[in-house]
Structures are given as C-alpha cells and as structure tokens.
N, C-alpha and C positions, 0 to 999 in steps of 0.2 A: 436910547430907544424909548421910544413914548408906550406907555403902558395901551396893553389890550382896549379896545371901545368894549365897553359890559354893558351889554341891557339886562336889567334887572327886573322878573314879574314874580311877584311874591301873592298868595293869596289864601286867606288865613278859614280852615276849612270848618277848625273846633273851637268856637266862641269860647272856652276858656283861655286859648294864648290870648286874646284881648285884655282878660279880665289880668291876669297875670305878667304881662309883657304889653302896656300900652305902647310903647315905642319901635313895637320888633318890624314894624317895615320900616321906619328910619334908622335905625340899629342894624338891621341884617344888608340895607343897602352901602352903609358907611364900611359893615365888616367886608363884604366881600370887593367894594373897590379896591379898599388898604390891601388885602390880600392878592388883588391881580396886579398892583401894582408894585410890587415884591420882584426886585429883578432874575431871582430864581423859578419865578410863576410865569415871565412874559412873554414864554414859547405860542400862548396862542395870538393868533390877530383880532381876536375879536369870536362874540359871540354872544348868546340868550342862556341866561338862568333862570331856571324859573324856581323859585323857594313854596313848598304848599307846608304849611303848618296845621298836621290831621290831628286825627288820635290812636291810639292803639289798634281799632278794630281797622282803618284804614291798611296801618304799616304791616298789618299780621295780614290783610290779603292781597297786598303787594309782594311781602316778602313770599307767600305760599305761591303766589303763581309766577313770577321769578328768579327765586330763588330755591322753591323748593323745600321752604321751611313754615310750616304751620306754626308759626309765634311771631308777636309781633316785636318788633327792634328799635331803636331809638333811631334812626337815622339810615336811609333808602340811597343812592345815588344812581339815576338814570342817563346816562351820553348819550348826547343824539348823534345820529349814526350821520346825520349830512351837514352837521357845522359845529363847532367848537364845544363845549362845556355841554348842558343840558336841563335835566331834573334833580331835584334835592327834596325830599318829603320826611316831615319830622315828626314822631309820634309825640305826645302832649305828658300823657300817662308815663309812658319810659322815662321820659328826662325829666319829668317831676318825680318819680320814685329813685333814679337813679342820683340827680342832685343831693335827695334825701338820705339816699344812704353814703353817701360819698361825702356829706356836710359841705356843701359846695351853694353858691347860689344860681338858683334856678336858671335866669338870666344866662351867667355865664359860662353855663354847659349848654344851655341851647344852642349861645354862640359858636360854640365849641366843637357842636355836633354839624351844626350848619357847614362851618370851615372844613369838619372832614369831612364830609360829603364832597364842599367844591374839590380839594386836593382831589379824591378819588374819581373829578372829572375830570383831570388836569391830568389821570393818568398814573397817581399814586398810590401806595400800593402798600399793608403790612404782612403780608402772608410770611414775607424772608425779614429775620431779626433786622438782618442790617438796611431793610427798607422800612422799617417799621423807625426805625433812630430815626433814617432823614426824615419823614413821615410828621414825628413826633415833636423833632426838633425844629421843622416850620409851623406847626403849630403851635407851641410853646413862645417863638420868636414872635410869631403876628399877635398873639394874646395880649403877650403880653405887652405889646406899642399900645394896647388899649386898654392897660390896666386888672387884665386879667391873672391872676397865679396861675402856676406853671398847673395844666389839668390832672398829670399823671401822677401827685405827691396828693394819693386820696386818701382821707384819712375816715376809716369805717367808722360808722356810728355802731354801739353797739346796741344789740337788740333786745 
C-alpha cells in the first residue's frame, strides 16, 4: 500500500522558533512524511496538516476555550471534522522549558511534540495505560529512524 498523499502547511507564528530551529519547516515536513509512512499510520488516504509554531500565550488560549484549561501546554491537536488529519499548534515557551528540564535537546522534543500531536490525529489516544504503550511505542520507533533517544527515559535536571 503506497503511503497516505500529506499536504503539509506549516507556519511559524513566534519568531523565536526561527531563531532557534532554522530548519523546522524542512524538519517537521521530513518528520511527518516518515511518520505517515509507517505501515501502522497508513489507515488514512490522504490529507492537510497544518503545523503553527506559537508561544505560550497562543497555546493557553486555545487550550482555555477548547479545552477548558486556563494554562498554556506544549502541544494542541485539532481534526478536521471533513477530511483526514488536521491542526498541530506548538507552544515555543513549554518545550523550551520542558527540553530544559528534561535535559533533552530542544529540537528534538519539539519533534516529538509535533509527532504526538500528528498520532492524536490519527486517532491515538493515552488516556488507557495500554494505549498510551502503543502510543509511546510509535513514537519511540519513528524517533528514533531519525536519530532521536527514546523521549520517555527523562533524566530531571536538578534545580
């Protein structure tokens, strides 16, 4: 089976992922083909992604008026209701604090963050332990085709 057609619109909202990720729309286009092309991913036929890379005050008011949570989160995912995949919005602030405390490189937690976004258009899901394995365990698998450590082995910085 020939993987899903992706159209990929990415569009970068908080001038500092430039300054710190010059690569991330040839980066985040590479990650998420590899990723649709994952013969466990190729249930859809096709569809639009679109990638926005905000900052915190974005993600904290998407997350309050969709979610119902007045804070803002490192990673948003929206499905569109009339064709495959959707929205991905990544706060700048969260995953720069969160890499930091996690000692991880910036880069690739944003990747990271991006991939579970797409997963949870695809339909995926950790709310149940044993969804949250398969979950964890396509993420881990894609990373690492790209050279990433496995995300879940964080090792805290201490404060």
């Amino acid at each position: 089976m020939a993987p899903a057609k992706l159209e990929i619109a990415i569009a970068i909202e908080h001038a500092a992922w430039k300054k710190k990720w010059p690569q991330a729309k040839r980066d985040i286009a590479a990650l998420l083909r590899k990723a649709a092309a994952r013969d466990e991913l190729r249930g859809a036929q096709g569809g639009v992604v679109s990638v926005v890379l905000a900052n915190d005050e974005t993600l904290q008011r998407l997350n309050r008026q969709f979610r119902r949570r007045n804070k803002p989160t490192n990673v948003l995912s929206f499905p569109d209701s009339v064709e495959p995949f959707g929205g991905i919005a990544v706060a700048y602030q969260t995953v720069l604090r969160e890499a930091g405390e996690q000692n991880k490189k910036f880069v690739n937690h944003a990747k990271h963050m991006i991939l579970h976004g797409f997963l949870h258009l695809l339909g995926y899901d950790h709310i149940l332990k044993r969804d949250a394995r398969l979950m964890e365990g396509i993420e881990i698998a894609i990373l690492s085709g790209l050279g990433i450590p496995n995300p879940f082995l964080i090792e805290k910085t201490s404060a």
